[in-house]
ROMAR-623647 format. One line per field, with one value per residue (C-alpha): residue number from 1; residue in three letters; x negated, y, z. Coordinates in steps of 0.5 Angstrom, whole numbers, plus 500, padded with zeros to 3 digits. Example, Ala and Ser with C-alpha at 12.3 -4.5 7.8 and 13.67 -1.06 7.14 Angstrom:
2
i <- [1_2]
aa <- [Ala_Ser]
xx <- [475_473]
yy <- [491_498]
zz <- [516_514]
//
This chain:
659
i <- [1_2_3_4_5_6_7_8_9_10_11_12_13_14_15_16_17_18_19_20_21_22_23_24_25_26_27_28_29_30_31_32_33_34_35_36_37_38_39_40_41_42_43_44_45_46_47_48_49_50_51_52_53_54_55_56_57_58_59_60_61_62_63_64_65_66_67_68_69_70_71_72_73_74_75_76_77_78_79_80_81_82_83_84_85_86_87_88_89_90_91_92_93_94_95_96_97_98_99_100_101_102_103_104_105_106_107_108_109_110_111_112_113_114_115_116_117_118_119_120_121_122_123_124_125_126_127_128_129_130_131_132_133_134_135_136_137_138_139_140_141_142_143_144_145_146_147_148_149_150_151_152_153_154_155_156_157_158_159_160_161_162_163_164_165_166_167_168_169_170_171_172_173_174_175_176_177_178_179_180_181_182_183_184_185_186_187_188_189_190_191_192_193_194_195_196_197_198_199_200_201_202_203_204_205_206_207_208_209_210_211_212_213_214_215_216_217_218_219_220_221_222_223_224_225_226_227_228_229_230_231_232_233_234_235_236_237_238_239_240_241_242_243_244_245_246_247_248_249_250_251_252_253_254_255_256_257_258_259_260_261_262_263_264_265_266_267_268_269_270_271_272_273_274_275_276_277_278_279_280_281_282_283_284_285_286_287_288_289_290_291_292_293_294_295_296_297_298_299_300_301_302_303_304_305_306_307_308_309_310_311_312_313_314_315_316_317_318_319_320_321_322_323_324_325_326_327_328_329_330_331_332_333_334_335_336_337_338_339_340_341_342_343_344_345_346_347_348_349_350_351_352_353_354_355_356_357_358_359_360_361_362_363_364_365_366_367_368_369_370_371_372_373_374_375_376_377_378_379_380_381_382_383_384_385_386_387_388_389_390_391_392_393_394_395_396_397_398_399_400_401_402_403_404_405_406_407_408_409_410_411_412_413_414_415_416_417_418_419_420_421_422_423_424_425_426_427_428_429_430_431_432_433_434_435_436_437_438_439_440_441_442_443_444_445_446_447_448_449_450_451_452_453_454_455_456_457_458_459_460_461_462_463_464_465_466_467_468_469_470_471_472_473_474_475_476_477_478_479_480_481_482_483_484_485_486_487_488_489_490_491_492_493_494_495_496_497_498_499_500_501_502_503_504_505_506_507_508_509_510_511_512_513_514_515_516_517_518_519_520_521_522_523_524_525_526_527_528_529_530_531_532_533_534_535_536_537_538_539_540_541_542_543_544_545_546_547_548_549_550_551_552_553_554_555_556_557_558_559_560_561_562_563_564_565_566_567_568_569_570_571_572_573_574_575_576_577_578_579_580_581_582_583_584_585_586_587_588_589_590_591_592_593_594_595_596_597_598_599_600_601_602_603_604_605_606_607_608_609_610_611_612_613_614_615_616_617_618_619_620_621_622_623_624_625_626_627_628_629_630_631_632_633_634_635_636_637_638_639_640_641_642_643_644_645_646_647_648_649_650_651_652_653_654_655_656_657_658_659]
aa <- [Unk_Unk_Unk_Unk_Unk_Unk_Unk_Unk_Unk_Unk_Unk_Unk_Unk_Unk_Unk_Unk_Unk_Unk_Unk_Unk_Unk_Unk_Unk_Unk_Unk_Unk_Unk_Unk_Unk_Unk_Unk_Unk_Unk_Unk_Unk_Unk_Unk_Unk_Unk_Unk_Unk_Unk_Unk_Unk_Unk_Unk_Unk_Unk_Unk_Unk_Unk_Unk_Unk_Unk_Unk_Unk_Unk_Unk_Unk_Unk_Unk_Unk_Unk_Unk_Unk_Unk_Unk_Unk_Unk_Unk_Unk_Unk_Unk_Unk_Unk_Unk_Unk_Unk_Unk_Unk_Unk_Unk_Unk_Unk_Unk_Unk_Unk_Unk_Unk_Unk_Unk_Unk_Unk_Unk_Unk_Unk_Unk_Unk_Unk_Unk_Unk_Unk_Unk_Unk_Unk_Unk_Unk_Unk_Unk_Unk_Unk_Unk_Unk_Unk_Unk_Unk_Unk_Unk_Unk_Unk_Unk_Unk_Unk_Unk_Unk_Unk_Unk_Unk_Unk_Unk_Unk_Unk_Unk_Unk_Unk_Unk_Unk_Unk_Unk_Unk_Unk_Unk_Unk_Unk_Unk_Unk_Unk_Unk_Unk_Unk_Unk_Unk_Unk_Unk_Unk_Unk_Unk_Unk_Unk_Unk_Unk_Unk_Unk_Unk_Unk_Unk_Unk_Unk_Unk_Unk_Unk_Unk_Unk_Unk_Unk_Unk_Unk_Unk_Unk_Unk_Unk_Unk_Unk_Unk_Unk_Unk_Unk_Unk_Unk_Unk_Unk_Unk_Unk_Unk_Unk_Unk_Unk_Unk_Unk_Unk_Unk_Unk_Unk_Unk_Unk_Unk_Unk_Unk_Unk_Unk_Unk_Unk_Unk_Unk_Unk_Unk_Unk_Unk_Unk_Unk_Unk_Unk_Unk_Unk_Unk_Unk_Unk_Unk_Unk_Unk_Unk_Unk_Unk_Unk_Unk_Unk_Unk_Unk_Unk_Unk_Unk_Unk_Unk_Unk_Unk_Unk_Unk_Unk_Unk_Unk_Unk_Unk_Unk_Unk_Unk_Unk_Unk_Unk_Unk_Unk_Unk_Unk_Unk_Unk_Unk_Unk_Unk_Unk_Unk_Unk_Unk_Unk_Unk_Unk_Unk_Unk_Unk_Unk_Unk_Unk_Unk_Unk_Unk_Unk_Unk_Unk_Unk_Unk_Unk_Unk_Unk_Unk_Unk_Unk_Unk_Unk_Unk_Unk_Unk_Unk_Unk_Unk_Unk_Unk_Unk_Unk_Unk_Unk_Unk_Unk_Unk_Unk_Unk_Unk_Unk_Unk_Unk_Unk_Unk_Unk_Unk_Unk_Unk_Unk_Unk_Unk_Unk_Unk_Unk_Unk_Unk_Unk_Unk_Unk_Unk_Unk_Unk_Unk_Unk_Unk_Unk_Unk_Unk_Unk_Unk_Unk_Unk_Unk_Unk_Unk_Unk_Unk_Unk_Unk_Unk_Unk_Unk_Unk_Unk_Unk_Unk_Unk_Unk_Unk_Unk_Unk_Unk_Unk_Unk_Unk_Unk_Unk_Unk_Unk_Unk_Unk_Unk_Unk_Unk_Unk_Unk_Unk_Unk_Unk_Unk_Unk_Unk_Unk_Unk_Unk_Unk_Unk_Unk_Unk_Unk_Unk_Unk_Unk_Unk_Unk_Unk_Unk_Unk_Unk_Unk_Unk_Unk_Unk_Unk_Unk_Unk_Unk_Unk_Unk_Unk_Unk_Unk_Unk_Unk_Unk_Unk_Unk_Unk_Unk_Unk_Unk_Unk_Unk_Unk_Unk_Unk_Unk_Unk_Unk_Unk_Unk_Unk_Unk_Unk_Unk_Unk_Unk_Unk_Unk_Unk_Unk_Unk_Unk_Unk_Unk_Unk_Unk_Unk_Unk_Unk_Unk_Unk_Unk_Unk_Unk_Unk_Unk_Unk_Unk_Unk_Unk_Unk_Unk_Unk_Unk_Unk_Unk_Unk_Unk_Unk_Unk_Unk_Unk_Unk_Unk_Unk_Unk_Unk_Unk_Unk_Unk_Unk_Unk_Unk_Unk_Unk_Unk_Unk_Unk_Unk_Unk_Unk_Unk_Unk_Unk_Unk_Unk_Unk_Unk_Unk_Unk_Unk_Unk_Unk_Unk_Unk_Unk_Unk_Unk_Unk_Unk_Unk_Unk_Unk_Unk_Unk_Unk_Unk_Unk_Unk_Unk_Unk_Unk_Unk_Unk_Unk_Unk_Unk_Unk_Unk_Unk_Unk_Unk_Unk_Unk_Unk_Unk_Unk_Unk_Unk_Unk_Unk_Unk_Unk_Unk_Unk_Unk_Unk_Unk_Unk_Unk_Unk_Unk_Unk_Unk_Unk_Unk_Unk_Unk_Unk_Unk_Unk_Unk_Unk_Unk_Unk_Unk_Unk_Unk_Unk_Unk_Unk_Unk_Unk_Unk_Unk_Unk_Unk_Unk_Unk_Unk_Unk_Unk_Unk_Unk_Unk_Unk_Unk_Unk_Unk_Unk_Unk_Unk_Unk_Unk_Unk_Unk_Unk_Unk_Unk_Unk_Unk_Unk_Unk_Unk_Unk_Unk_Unk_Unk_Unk_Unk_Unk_Unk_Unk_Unk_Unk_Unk_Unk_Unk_Unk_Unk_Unk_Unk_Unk_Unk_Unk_Unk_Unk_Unk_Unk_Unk_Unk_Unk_Unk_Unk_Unk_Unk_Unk_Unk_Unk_Unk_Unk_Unk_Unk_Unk_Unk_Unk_Unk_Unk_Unk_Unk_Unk_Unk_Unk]
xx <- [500_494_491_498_498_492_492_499_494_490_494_497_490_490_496_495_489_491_497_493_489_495_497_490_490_498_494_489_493_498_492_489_496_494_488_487_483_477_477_477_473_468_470_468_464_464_459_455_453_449_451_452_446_446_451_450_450_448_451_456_459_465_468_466_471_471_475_473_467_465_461_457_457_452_453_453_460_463_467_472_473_477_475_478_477_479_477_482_482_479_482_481_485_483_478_475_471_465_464_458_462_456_459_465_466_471_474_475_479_476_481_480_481_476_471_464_463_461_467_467_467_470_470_475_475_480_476_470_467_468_462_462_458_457_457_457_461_455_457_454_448_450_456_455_454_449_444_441_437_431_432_428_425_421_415_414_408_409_406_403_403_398_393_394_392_391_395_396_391_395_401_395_397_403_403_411_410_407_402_397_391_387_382_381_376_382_387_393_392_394_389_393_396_402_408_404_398_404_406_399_397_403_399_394_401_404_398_397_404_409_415_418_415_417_413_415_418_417_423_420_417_416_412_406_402_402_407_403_408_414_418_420_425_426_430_435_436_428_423_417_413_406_409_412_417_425_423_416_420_425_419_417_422_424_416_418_425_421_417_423_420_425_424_426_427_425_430_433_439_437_434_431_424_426_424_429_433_439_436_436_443_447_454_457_456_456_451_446_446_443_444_446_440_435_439_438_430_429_424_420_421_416_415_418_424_427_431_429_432_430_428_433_435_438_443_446_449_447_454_452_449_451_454_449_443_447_448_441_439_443_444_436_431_426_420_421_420_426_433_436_442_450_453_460_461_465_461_455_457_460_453_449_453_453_446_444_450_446_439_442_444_439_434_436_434_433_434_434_430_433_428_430_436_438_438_443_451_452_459_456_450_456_460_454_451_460_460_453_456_462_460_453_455_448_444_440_438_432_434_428_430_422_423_421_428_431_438_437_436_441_445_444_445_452_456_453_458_458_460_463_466_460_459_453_454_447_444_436_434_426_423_418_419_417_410_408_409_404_398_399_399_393_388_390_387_391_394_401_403_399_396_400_406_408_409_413_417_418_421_425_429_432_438_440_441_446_442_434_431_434_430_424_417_411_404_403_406_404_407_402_394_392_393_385_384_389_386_381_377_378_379_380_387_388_389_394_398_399_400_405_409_409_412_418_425_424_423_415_412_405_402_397_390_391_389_382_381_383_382_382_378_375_381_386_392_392_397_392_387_392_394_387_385_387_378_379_386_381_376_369_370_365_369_374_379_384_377_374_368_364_368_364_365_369_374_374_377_382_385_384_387_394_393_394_399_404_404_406_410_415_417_417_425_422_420_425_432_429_430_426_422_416_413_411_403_399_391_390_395_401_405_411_414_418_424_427_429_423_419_416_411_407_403_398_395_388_384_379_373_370_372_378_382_390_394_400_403_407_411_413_421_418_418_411_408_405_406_401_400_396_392_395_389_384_388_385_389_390_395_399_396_396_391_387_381_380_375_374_378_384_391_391_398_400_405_408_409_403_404]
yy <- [500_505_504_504_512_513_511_516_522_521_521_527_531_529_531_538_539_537_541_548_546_546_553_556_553_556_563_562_561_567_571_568_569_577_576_578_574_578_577_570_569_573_569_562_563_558_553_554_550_550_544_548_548_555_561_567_574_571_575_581_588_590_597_597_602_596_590_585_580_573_567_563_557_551_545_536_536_542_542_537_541_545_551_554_559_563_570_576_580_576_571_567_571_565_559_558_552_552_547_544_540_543_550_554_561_564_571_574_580_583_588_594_591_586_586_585_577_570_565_558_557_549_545_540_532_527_521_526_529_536_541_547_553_559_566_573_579_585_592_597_601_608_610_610_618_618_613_619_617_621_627_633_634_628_624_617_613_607_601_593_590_585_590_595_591_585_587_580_574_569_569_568_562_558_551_550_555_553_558_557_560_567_569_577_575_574_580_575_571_573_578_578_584_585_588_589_592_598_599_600_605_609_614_615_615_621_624_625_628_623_622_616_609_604_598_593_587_583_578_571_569_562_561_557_563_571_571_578_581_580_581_573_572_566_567_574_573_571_576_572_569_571_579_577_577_581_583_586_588_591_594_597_601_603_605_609_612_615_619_622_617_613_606_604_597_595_590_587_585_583_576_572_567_561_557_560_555_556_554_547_546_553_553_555_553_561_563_565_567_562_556_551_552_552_545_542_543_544_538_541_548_553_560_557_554_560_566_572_579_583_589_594_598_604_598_601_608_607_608_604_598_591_586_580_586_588_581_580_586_585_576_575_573_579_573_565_564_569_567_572_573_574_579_578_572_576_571_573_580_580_576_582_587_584_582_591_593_587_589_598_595_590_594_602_602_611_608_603_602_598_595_594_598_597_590_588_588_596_595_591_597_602_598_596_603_605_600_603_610_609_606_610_617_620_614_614_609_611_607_604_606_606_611_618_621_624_623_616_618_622_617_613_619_620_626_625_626_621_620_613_615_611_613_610_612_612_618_618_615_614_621_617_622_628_624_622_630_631_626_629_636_635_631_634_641_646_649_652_645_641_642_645_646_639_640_646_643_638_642_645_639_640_642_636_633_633_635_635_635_628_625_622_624_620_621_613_607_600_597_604_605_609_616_618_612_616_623_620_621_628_631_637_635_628_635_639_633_632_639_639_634_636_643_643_640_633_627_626_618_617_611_609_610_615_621_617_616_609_607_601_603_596_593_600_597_590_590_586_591_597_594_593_593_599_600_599_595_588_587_587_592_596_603_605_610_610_613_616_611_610_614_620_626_627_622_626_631_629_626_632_636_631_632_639_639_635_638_644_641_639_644_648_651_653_646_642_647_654_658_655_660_657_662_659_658_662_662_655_658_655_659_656_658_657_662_661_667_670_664_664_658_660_654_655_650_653_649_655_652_658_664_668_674_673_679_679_685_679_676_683_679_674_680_679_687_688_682_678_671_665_660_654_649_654_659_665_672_677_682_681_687_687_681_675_672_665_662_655_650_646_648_654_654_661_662_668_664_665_662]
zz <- [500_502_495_492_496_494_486_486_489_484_478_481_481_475_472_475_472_465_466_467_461_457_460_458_451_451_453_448_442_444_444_437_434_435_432_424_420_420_428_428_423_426_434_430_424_419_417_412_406_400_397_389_385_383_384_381_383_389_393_393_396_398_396_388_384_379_384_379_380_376_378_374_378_375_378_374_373_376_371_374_380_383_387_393_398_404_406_407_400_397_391_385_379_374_373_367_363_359_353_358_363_368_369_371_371_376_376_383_386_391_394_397_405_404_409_409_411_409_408_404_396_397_391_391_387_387_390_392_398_397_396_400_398_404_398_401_401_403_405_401_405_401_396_389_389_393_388_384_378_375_371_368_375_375_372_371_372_368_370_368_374_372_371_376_383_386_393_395_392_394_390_383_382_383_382_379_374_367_367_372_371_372_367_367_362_358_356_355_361_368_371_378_379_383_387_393_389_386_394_397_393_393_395_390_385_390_390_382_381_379_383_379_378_372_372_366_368_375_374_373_367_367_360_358_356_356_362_365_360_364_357_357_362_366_371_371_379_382_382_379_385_382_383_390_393_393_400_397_392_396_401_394_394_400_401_396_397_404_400_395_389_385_383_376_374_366_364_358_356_349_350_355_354_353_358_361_366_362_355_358_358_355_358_350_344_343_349_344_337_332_337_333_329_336_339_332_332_340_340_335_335_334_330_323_325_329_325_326_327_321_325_320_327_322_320_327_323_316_313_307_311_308_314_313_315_320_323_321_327_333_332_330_335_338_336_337_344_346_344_343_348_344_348_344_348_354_360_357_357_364_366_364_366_374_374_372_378_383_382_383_389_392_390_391_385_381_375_369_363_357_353_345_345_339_338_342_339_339_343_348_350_350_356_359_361_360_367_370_369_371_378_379_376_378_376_371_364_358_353_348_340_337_331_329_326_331_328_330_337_337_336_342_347_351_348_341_337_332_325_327_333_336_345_347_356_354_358_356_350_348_344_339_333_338_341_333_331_338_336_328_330_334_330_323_321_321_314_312_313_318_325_330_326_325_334_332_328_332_338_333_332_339_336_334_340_346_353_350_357_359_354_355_353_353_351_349_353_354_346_342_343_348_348_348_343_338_339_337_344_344_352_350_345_351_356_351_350_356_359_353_354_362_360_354_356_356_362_362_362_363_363_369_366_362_368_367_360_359_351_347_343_342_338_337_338_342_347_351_351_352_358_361_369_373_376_383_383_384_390_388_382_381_379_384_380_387_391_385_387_379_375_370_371_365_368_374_371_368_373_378_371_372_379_378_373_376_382_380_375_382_385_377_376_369_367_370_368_365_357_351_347_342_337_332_331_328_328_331_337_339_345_348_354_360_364_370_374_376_374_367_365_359_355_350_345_342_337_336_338_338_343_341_342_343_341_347_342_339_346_349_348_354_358_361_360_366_372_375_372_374_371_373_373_375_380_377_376_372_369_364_358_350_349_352_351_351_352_349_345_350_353_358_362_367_371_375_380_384_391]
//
C-alpha cells in the first residue's frame, strides 16, 4: 500500500511539472504569434546549406529601384526541380528551363519590405532528397546618389596590374589554373603584379595628381597562355587569384575612397575567354554566337575554325551597310580564343547587366570601362548602360570606340541626336580621333596645312559632340606605343601632349609610366613590350620609379612636370568646367586658354627651338592687360603686358590663380 501511495505521489509530481510545460509553450507561442516573419527569422536563424554547384550573382540587395533579380543556377539535373522558398517580400515571379538540363533561371521579385536577411532556396525532386542553397539579400551600404562617378575633374591612371607591382609573391603561381609560370624575361607571360601591389603604392598615385585609377581587368583569367592581360575572362564573379582576393579588391577600393580617389572596374561584355566555365556546358543553343560552329569543331578547335568579326565598326551607323556586314560585326569573334557573348539571348543580356550592377556594389566602384564597345548587339549596350544609369544617375561609364571620325564618336554619346533614332545611355566615350590630331600635330613640320594646325582643328570639332568634357582623352594607352615612342623620344613634345590633353574639356587618362619616359622603343607596338614592369614595383629592381632611387635626371623631371601639372589640375575650375578659347597658330605657337571667373589658364604650345617673342596685342579678348600670372610648372610671376618671350622650345601654362 505505502508504495501504491508513493508511485501515486510520483506520477503527481510529474504530471504538475508536465502541466507547467504545456503552459509555458502556451505562453511562448501567443508571444510568437506576434512576431512578424523577420523577427522570428532573426530569433531562429536557419540552417545554411551550400548543396548547389553555382548560384549567380552570388548574393543580392534589398532596396533597388528595379525589384527584379534573376538567378543563374547551374547544377547536374537541376532542370528536374522545383525551387521554392520563403522570406517576406521575396517571391518567384516565374521559373525558366535552359535547353542544358543543368540550368535553370528563376526570376525573383523583391518587394519594396523585403528586409535584409539569409533564407533557403530548396530545391525539391519526387523521389530525391532535396537540395538547399543558403542566398543572401544584403543591405546597401549608401544610395544610388550617392556612388558618384569620374568627370572632367578627375585624372585616371591607367594600370596593367601584372606589370605595376608584385605587392603580395605569394599568389604568383596558383596551381588549379593552367597558366602556372612566372617569367619577367617573357613579355607575354605572367610577370607577378597584383592588386596588393596598386594599394601599396596609393601614395605614390595621389602624390603625382591622379585622383582615379583604371586597371585592366582583375577577374580570373583561367587561359593556357597570355592570361596577364586580363581581357580573356573565365569567370564574371571571381577576382583571378593570381591578382588577389575580393577582400584585397575590396580593401583597394576602400583605401581609395579615403583619399577622395575613384576605383573604375574595366569589364567586357562582348566576350568571354573560352576557357570559360560555361563553355563546358553552355545552358542555350544561342549563348554564344556562332555556337554550333564551335561545338561541331570543339575537339579540334584553334584560329582556323572560328569565325571572326569583320571589324567594320561603321556598320553600326553606315545608312547604306548590307546586313550580313552588320551581322558580321556584332555576331564574329573579337580572336579565337574569345567566344563572343550573344547579348540577343535575353538570359544573356540579364546576366550581363546584373554582374556590371554587382561589381558597383560589391566594390563601391567610381565608374566602369567597357572594353570593345562597338561589337556587341548595339541595343543591348543601350539597355546596358540605360540600367546602370537609371539606378546609378551620378555614375560614370567610357565606352572604347577606336576611331578617329568624331562623327562616329559622337554617335555613341548620350543625348547624340542621331539620324537612326539610336540612344546609347553612354556617358564617356574614348577620343582616339583628337590623341591622332595631337601625336600628328607634334612630329610634323609645320606649313599652312600640317603641324599644330591638325591639333587646331581637331578641337574645332567639339562642335560635333553633345558635352565634349565627358569624353575621354589620352596620350596613349595599353593597346598603342608609348606615347614618348610615338613622338619620336622628343621630351619636349611628350611634355606638350601631355600638358594638352590635361587642360582642354576633356577626361585625361595617363598610362603608368608614361611620367617616367617608359617607351617601347625596341618593338614600337608590341603589346607585351607597351606594358612592361613599373621599376621598383618588384624586390631587388635596381631602379625605384615609386622612390626615384636609379631613375635619370630626364625621368625625374618628367615625373615632377606630371607632378605638378595634375595637382594644379585638381583644384583648377577653369580646366574642370571653364569657357574654351584657342587661336589659331601662328609661327609655331598655338594658345589655348581656359575661363572661369576669376580663373584664367593659359596654354601655350612653341615648337621654335629658338627664343622667340610673343606678341600678347592679338588675345586682348582674353581680358589679361595687366594681371599677374604664374608659371604653373616653375611659379615664376609677371604681369601681363604687350609681348612674351619665350625661351625654349616646350609648353608654358600660366595662370592668374596665384595661390
Amino acid at each position: 500500500m505505502r508504495d501504491y501511495f508513493q508511485k501515486q505521489k510520483i506520477d503527481k509530481h510529474y504530471i504538475f511539472i508536465g502541466l507547467l510545460c504545456v503552459f509555458a509553450l502556451n505562453l511562448s507561442c501567443k508571444k510568437n504569434s506576434n512576431m512578424t516573419a523577420d523577427e522570428v527569422g532573426e530569433k531562429y536563424s536557419i540552417v545554411e546549406k551550400q548543396d548547389i554547384k553555382r548560384i549567380e550573382p552570388l548574393n543580392w540587395w534589398v532596396g533597388f529601384k528595379n525589384p527584379k533579380l534573376q538567378l543563374l543556377v547551374q547544377h547536374p539535373n537541376i532542370s528536374e526541380s522545383t525551387p521554392e522558398m520563403s522570406h517576406q517580400g521575396v517571391s518567384i515571379e516565374k521559373v525558366h528551363k535552359a535547353d542544358s538540363p543543368n540550368y535553370l533561371f528563376i526570376d525573383l521579385i523583391i518587394s519594396e519590405v523585403t528586409k535584409a536577411g539569409k533564407f533557403n532556396i530548396i530545391f525539391k525532386e519526387e523521389n530525391k532528397d532535396d537540395l538547399v542553397q543558403t542566398y543572401e539579400l544584403k543591405s546597401r551600404e549608401k544610395t544610388s546618389e550617392e556612388y558618384i562617378g569620374f568627370d572632367s575633374s578627375d585624372a585616371i591612371y591607367l594600370i596593367t596590374p601584372d606589370r605595376f607591382a608584385n605587392g603580395n609573391p605569394e599568389n604568383d603561381i596558383v596551381e588549379t589554373l593552367n597558366e602556372k609560370t612566372i617569367d619577367r624575361n617573357d613579355d607575354y607571360a605572367r610577370h607577378g603584379g597584383d592588386i596588393q601591389g596598386i594599394t601599396n603604392h596609393l601614395d605614390y598615385i595621389e602624390d603625382l595628381g591622379f585622383t582615379a585609377v583604371w586597371p585592366s581587368p582583375l577577374l580570373t583569367n583561367d587561359m593556357p597562355k597570355g592570361s596577364y592581360h586580363g581581357y580573356a575572362m573565365t569567370d564574371f564573379y571571381e577576382i583571378d587569384p593570381r591578382f588577389g582576393t575580393l577582400e584585397e579588391y575590396k580593401t583597394l577600393s576602400t583605401k581609395m575612397s579615403e583619399k577622395g580617389m575613384k576605383l573604375i572596374m574595366d569589364q567586357v561584355a562582348n566576350h568571354s575567354g573560352v576557357e570559360h566555365w560555361w563553355m563546358k556546358d553552355l545552358p542555350f543553343k544561342d549563348w554564344i554566337n556562332h555556337q554550333e560552329n564551335y561545338e561541331n569543331n570543339i575537339d579540334s578547335w584553334d584560329g582556323s575554325k572560328s569565325i571572326i568579326t569583320n571589324h567594320r565598326r561603321t556598320t553600326n551607323q553606315d545608312l547604306y551597310a548590307a546586313e550580313i556586314d552588320k551581322k558580321s560585326l556584332s555576331e564574329g569573334w573579337f580572336v579565337s580564343s574569345m567566344p563572343d557573348l550573344n547579348q540577343r539571348n535575353p538570359f544573356m543580356a540579364q546576366y550581363t547587366i546584373q554582374n556590371s550592377i554587382w561589381w558597383i556594389e560589391t566594390a563601391n566602384l567610381g565608374g566602369i570601362r567597357q572594353d570593345t564597345y562597338p561589337y556587341p548587339d548595339k541595343n543591348f549596350m543601350s539597355r546596358w548602360a540605360g540600367e546602370i544609369m537609371n539606378e546609378y544617375p551620378n555614375f560614370s561609364i567610357v565606352g572604347e570606340e577606336w576611331t578617329n571620325n568624331p562623327l562616329l564618336i559622337a554617335y555613341w554619346q548620350q543625348g547624340n541626336p542621331n539620324k537612326d533614332g539610336y540612344k546609347s545611355n553612354l556617358k564617356s566615350p574614348m577620343d582616339f580621333a583628337m590623341q591622332e590630331h595631337i601625336v600628328n600635330g607634334l612630329n610634323e613640320e609645320e606649313s599652312w596645312g600640317a603641324g599644330l594646325i591638325d591639333i587646331y582643328r581637331g578641337l574645332a570639332n567639339d562642335f560635333t559632340y553633345v558635352k565634349p568634357k565627358d569624353i575621354m582623352i589620352f596620350p596613349d594607352n595599353h593597346d598603342m606605343s608609348r606615347i614618348f615612342t610615338q613622338l619620336d623620344g622628343d621630351i619636349a613634345n611628350t611634355k606638350m601632349a601631355l600638358s594638352y590633353i590635361s587642360v582642354v574639356p576633356r577626361i585625361p587618362q595617363i598610362y603608368y609610366g608614361t611620367e617616367i619616359l617608359m617607351n617601347d622603343f625596341d618593338k614600337p607596338g608590341d603589346h607585351g613590350l607597351i606594358r612592361t614592369d613599373f621599376p621598383g614595383g618588384w624586390e631587388g629592381d635596381a631602379i625605384n620609379a615609386f622612390t626615384g632611387e636609379g631613375l635619370n635626371d630626364e625621368q625625374k623631371d618628367m615625373q615632377s612636370f606630371v607632378k605638378k601639372l595634375l595637382n594644379y589640375r585638381k583644384s583648377s575650375k577653369a580646366i574642370h568646367e571653364g569657357k574654351t578659347i584657342h587661336f589659331a597658330p601662328e609661327n609655331g605657337i598655338y594658345m589655348l586658354f581656359r575661363i572661369y571667373k576669376d580663373e584664367i589658364l593659359v596654354h601655350i604650345i612653341n615648337k621654335n627651338q629658338d627664343k622667340v617673342q610673343l606678341d600678347l596685342k592679338r588675345f586682348e579678348e582674353i581680358g589679361l592687360k595687366g594681371k599677374a600670372v604664374k608659371n604653373i610648372i616653375t611659379d615664376h610671376q609677371f604681369f601681363w603686358g604687350d609681348n612674351m618671350t619665350l625661351e625654349e622650345k616646350g609648353s608654358v601654362m600660366l595662370t592668374t590663380k596665384l595661390n
